[in-house]
C-alpha positions in Angstrom: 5.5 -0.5 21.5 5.3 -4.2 21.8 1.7 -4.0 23.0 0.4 -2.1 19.9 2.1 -4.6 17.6 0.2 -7.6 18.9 -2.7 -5.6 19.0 -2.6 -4.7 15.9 -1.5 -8.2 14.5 -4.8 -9.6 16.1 -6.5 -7.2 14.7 -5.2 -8.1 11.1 -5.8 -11.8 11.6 -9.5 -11.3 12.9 -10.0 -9.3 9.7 -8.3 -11.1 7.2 -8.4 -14.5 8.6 -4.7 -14.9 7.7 -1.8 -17.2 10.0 0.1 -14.7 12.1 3.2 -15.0 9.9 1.5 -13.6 7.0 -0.1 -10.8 9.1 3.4 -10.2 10.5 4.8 -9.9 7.0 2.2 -7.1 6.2 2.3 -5.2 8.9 6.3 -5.0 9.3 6.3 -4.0 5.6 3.6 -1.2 6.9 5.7 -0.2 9.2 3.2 -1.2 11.8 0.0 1.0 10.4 -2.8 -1.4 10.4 -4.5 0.5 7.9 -2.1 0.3 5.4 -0.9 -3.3 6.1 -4.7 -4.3 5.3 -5.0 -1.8 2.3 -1.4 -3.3 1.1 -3.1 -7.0 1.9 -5.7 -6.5 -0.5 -4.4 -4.4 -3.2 -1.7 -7.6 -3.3 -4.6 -10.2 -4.0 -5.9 -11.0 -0.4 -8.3 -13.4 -0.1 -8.9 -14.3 -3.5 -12.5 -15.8 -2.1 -14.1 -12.8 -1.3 -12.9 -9.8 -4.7 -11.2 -11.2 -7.8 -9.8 -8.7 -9.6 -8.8 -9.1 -12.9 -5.0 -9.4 -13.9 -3.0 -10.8 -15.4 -1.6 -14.4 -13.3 1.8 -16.6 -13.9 0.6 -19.4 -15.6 1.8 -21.5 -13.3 -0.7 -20.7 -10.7 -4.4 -21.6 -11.5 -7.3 -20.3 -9.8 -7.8 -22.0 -6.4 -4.9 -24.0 -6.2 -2.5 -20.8 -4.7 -1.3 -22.3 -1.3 -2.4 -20.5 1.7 
């Protein structure tokens, strides 16, 4: 349902802080389950602000510089 979808993509935004088009990404790749779109959001990276884990990068991305 169309209802759920939005509801759940506020829902990711207000947790994650992430544009819509990013939450949108997540969730469709979810298949729509919030709780997987956010545990998928995270295990890629997230918010590199708030849990750095440590892994290997591509040189060509330094720390902080990632675009949003």
């Amino acid at each position: 349902m169309m209802a759920d979808r939005e509801e759940a993509l506020r829902e990711f935004v207000a947790v994650t802080g992430v544009e819509e088009e990013r939450a949108r990404f997540f969730l469709e790749s979810a298949g729509w389950d919030l709780q997987i779109a956010l545990a998928s959001f995270y295990e890629d990276g997230g918010d590199e602000d708030i849990l750095t884990l440590p892994q290997p990068t591509p040189s060509s991305i330094s720390r902080g510089t990632a675009a949003r």
